[in-house]
N, C-alpha and C positions, 0 to 999 in steps of 0.2 A: 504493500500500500504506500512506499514512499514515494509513488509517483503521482500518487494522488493529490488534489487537493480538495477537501468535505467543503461543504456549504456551510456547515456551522466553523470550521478550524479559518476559512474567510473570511465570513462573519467578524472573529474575533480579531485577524490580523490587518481588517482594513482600519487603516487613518484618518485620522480625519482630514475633511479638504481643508487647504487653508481660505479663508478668504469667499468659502463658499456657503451658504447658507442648509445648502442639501449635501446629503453625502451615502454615494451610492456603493454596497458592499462589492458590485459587478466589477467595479475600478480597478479593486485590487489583483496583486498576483500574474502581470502580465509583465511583459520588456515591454520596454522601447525603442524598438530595433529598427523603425519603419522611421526614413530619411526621406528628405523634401524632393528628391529624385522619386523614390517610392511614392510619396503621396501626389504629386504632380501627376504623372505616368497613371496610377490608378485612376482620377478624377478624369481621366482621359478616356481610358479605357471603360471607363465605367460607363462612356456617352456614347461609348461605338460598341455594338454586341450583335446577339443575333438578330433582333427586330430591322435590324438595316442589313444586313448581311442576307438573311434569309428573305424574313416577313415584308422587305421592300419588293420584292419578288411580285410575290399575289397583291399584291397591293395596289402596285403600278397597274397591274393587267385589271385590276377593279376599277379603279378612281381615275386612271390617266394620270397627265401630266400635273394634276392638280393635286397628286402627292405632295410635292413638296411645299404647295401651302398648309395644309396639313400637320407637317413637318415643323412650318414655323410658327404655327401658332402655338402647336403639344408644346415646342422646347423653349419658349417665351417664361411660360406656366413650371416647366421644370427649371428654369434657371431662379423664378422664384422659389418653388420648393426650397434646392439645394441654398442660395443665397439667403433662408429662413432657419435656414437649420445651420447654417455656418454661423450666423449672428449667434443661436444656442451654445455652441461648440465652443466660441470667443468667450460665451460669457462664463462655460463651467464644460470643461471637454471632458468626453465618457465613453468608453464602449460598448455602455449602453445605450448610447446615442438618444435618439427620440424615444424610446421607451423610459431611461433614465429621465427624459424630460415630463416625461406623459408623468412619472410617476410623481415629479415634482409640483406640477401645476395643475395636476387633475385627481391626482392618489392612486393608488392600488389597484383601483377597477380600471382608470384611465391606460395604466401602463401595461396591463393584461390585457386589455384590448388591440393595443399599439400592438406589444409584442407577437402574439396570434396572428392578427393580419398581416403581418412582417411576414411570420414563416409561412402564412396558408402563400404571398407572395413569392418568395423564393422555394418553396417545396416543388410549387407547379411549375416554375419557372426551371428549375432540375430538370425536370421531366421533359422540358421543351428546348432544351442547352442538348439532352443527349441524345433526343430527335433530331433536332437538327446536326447534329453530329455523325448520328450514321447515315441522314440522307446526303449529307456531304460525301464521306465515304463509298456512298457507291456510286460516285461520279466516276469512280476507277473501275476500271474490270478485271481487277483482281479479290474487290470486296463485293462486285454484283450479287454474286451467287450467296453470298452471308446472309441469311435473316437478319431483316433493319433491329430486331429486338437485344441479338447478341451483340450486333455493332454498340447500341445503347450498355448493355451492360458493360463491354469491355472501356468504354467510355468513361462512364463514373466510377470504376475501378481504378482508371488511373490514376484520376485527378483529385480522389478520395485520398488514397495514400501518399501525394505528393502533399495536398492539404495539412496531414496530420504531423506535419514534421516540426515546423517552425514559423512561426509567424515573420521571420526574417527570409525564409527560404518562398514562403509565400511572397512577401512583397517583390523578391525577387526575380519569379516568375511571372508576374504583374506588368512589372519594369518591361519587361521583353515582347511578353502579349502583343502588350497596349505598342512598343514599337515597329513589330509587326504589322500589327494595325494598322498603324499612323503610317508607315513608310507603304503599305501597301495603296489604301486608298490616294494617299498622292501620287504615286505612280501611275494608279486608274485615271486620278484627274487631271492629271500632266497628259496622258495617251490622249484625252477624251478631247481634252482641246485644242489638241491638235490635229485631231482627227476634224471637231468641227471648224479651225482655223482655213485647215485645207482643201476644205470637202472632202477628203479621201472617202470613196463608198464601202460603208458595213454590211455584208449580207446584201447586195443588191440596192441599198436605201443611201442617198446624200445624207449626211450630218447636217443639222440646222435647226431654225424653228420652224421651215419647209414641212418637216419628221413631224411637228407636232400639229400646225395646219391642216396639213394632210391627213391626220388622223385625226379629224373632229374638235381642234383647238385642246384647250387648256383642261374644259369639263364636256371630255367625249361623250360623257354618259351620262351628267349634267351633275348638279353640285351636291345629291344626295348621297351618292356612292361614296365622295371625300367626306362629309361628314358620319357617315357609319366606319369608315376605316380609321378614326380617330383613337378608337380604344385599345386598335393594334397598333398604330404608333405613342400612343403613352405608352405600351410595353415597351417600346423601343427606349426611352428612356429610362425604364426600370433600374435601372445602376447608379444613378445619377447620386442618389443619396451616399453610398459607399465609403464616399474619402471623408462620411462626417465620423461613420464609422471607425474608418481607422483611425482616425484624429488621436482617440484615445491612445493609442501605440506608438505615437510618435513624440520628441521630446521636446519639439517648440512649435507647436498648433497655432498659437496666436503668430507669428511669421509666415509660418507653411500657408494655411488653412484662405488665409484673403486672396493670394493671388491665385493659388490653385483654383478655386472655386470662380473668379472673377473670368478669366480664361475659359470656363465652360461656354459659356457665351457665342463665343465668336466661333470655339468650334463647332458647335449647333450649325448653325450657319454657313461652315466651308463646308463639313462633313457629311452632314445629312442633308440639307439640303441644297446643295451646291453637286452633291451626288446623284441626286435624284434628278434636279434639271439636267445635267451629264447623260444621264442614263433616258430621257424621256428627249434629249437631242438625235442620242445615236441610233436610238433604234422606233417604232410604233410599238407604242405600249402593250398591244396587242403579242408584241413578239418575247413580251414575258410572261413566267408564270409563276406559282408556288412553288413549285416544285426541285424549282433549279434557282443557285444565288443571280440575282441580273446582271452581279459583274462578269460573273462565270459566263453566262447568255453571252456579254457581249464579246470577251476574250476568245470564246469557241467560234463567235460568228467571223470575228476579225481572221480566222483563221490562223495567228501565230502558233508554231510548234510549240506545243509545252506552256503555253500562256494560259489558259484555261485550268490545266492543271497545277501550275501555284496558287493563282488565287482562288483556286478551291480548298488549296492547303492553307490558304491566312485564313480563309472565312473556316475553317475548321479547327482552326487556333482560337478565333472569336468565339466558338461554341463552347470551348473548354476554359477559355477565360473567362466565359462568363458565369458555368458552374463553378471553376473556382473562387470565385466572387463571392458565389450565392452562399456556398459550402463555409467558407470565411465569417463570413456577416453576418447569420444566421446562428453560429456558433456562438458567436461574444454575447448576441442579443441572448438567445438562449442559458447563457448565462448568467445574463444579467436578471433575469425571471425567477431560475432556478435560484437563485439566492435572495430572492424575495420571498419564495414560495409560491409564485404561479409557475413555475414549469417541474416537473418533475425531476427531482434530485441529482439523476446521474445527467443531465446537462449542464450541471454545476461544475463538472469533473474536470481537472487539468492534466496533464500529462507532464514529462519531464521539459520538454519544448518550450512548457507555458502555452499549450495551445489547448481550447476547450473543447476535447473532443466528442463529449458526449452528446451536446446538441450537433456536432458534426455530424456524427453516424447518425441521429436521428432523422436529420434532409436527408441525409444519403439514405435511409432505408425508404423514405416517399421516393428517393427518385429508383430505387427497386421496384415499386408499386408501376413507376410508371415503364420498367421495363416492361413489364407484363401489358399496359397500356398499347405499348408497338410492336408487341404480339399479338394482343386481340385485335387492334385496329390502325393497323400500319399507316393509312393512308388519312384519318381523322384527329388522330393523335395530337398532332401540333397545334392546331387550332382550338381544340377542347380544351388543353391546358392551359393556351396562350388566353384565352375568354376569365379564366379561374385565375388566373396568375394578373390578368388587369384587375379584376376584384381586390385583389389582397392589394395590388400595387396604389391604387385610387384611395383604399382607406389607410394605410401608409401617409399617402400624401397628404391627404385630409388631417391625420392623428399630428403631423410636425405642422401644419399649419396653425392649425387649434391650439398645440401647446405655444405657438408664435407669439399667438394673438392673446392669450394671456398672461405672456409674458411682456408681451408689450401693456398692458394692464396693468400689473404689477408695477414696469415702471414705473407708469404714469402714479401710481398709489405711493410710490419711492421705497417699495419692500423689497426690489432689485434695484440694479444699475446697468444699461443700457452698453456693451462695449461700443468702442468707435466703429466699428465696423459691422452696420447695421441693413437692416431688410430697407428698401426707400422706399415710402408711400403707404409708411404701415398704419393704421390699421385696414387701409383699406384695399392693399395687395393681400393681405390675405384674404379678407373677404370677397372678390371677384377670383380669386385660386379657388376656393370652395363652391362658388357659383359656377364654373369652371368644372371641379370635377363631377359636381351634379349633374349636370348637363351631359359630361362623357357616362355617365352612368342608363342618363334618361334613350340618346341615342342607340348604346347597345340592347339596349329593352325594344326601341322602335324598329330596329334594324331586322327582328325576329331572328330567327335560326338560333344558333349556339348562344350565340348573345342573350337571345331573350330566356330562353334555357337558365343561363348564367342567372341571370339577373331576380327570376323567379327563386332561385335559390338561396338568395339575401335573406330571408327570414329563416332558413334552416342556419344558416352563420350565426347568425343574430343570436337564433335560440341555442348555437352549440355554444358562443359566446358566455352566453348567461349561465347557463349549464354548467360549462366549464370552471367561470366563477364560482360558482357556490359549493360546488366539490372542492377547491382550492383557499375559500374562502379564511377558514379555522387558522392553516397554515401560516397563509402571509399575516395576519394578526398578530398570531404567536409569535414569530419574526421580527414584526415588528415590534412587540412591545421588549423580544429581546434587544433590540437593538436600542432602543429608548434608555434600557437599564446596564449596558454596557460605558 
């Protein structure tokens, strides 16, 4: 057992914060191994995943070229989110991040709620990291013949046990993803404009906005179809939160944390949506689909040797950095619960790494659940979880919102202090975020299919929520009050 660390031997060894009015037992017992290269690089990565890699795909061939409004409005709303929760982070940084906060400014129920929706968030999102991963995979025909389900397992078996090592050996793989990533998509968007610089012809078609004319303008299929594809790109920004996450891990947040966070911005902007118009220049929307990534579509149509097949190997980097993301994040949070007493005890658990692995293996065994998922239904799979995985992500965003805005309350009451580096236009950035994600909630209800599916099943959440509370209820009390008399 001396690699353990209990929930109560925490308990006893956390400090108190200095300077800080709340103090979370979650905090304790971690390094700080994670450096401003580490958290830049994540914060980056965390903005490019599989919802752009993959989910731009089916999306384009739904909405047209009027994805990437889309695009810009979801990442406006998420640059608030993460910009709300970074103002938290300045004023008392945590690994328990918004849960830690939810616990502050709302209590107990508040932050079991937070947390919950976090992992129904990242669980489903597993699930949809190691789909897309084996649909990548069999872009080779040497993995054709593999059942997508095996591909899925051997997936999160990888990235499970790279996970559990170190949270340095994590940031480190992070680092590399995310430049992956980055050096990839700029290569795509260097090719792309020069392709439409030159007109060079893709597949038979001139580069231009010829491409998009030609194919119905902006809203081929008129402006409903972009407004139901909304829910799938807030998934696309699902990571975006991450680097508040780490924050806690690293050893000067108030330095790191402003610019990091300030930078999501503009890559919104090049990335996704500077991608998207790229990709709705070179080819008619029509000539993508689900199924296949669009940079992929276009590298194969370009016909270069071997082009198609690396960037099916970045966008299969992106699927595994993003489970290790999920795997990561979901851990601390999960820890930070388990020492409250709303999550079950052994996700309290540390290793000798200092990494928490027992809510580790807990995602990781949903995202076994969802191996069995691309067994039963290979070709449904991503979409059913991507529907589930916006739900968790919407009340996420909503939960750092709401602790925003009573934090900014509080200020105004002077029982906190406001860091310099603040949400602008508050309180009423958060209130139009909120109206905002309402709204992406109301569309996937109107939209029918999975979505409304989805969304019908808000009150079984609700009620497992409540549920869940009151079986948990005893615990964190007791908890708390030992924490009270320590």
């Amino acid at each position: 057992m001396s690699d353990r660390i209990t929930a109560a031997e925490t308990l006893v060894a956390a400090p108190p914060a200095a300077g800080s009015p709340h103090v979370d037992a979650g905090d304790a017992g971690y390094s700080k191994d994670l450096k401003s290269r580490h958290i830049n690089m994540i914060a980056i990565g965390g903005a490019i995943g599989t919802g752009l890699f993959l989910g731009a795909g089916g999306r384009l061939a739904g909405a047209g070229p009027s994805l990437a409004i889309a695009y810009a409005v979801c990442g406006v709303f998420a640059f608030f989110v993460v910009r709300a929760l970074g103002e938290l982070v300045l004023y008392r940084p945590s690994s328990g991040a918004f849960v830690s906060y939810a616990r502050e400014f709302m209590g107990e129920k508040g932050a079991f709620a937070a947390g919950w929706l976090y992992f129904l968030n990242w669980a489903t999102t597993a699930v949809a990291d190691i789909t897309a991963a084996a649909t990548y995979a069999h872009f080779w025909g040497m993995f054709s013949d593999i059942p997508q389900w095996l591909l899925a397992l051997i997936a999160l078996a990888v990235v499970l046990t790279a996970n559990l090592i170190s949270v340095k050996y994590f940031g480190e793989m992070e680092f590399w993803f995310a430049i992956i990533k980055v050096g990839a998509l700029v290569a795509f968007m260097l090719i792309g404009i020069f392709l439409v610089v030159t007109q060079h012809p893709v597949d038979g078609h001139t580069p231009g906005f010829s491409t998009i004319t030609d194919s119905g303008g902006i809203f081929p299929v008129g402006m409903l179809p972009m407004l139901l594809v909304i829910q799938g790109v807030v998934f696309a920004y699902a990571s975006v939160e991450l680097c508040g996450v780490a924050a806690g891990e690293t050893k000067s947040p108030e330095k790191i944390m402003p610019k990091a966070i300030n930078s999501i911005m503009w890559r919104v902007g090049l990335f996704y949506v500077g991608s998207v118009v790229l990709l709705a220049l070179l080819l008619p929307y029509t000539s993508y689909s689900g199924d296949e990534s669009p940079f992929v579509t276009v590298m194969d149509k370009l016909g270069i040797p071997g082009a198609a097949g690396v960037m099916n190997l970045v966008v299969l980097t992106a699927a595994l950095s993003s489970l290790n993301s999920g795997l990561y994040s979901t851990g601390r949070i999960l820890r930070s619960m388990a020492l409250s007493g709303s999550a079950p005890k052994f996700t309290g658990r540390m290793n000798k790494g200092q990494v928490p692995y027992g809510g580790i293996l807990l995602t990781a065994g949903f995202g076994v659940l969802g191996v069995g998922l691309n067994y039963v239904m290979p070709g449904e799979a991503f979409e059913i979880v991507l529907n589930f995985a916006s739900i968790g992500i919407l009340g996420t965003w909503g939960m750092i919102m709401l602790c925003s805005l009573l934090f900014w309350h509080r200020s105004r009451d002077g029982r906190v202090t406001r860091p310099s580096y603040q949400l602008p236009w508050a309180p009423y950035t958060q209130i139009v975020t909120l109206a905002f994600l309402a709204t992406v909630v109301f569309l996937m209800w109107w939209g029918g299919g999975v979505g409304r599916t989805t969304v019908m099943c808000l009150p079984l959440i609700a009620a497992a929520l409540v549920g869940g509370w009151f079986v948990v209820r005893r615990r964190v009390n007791d908890l708390a009050r030992e924490r009270q008399d320590v």
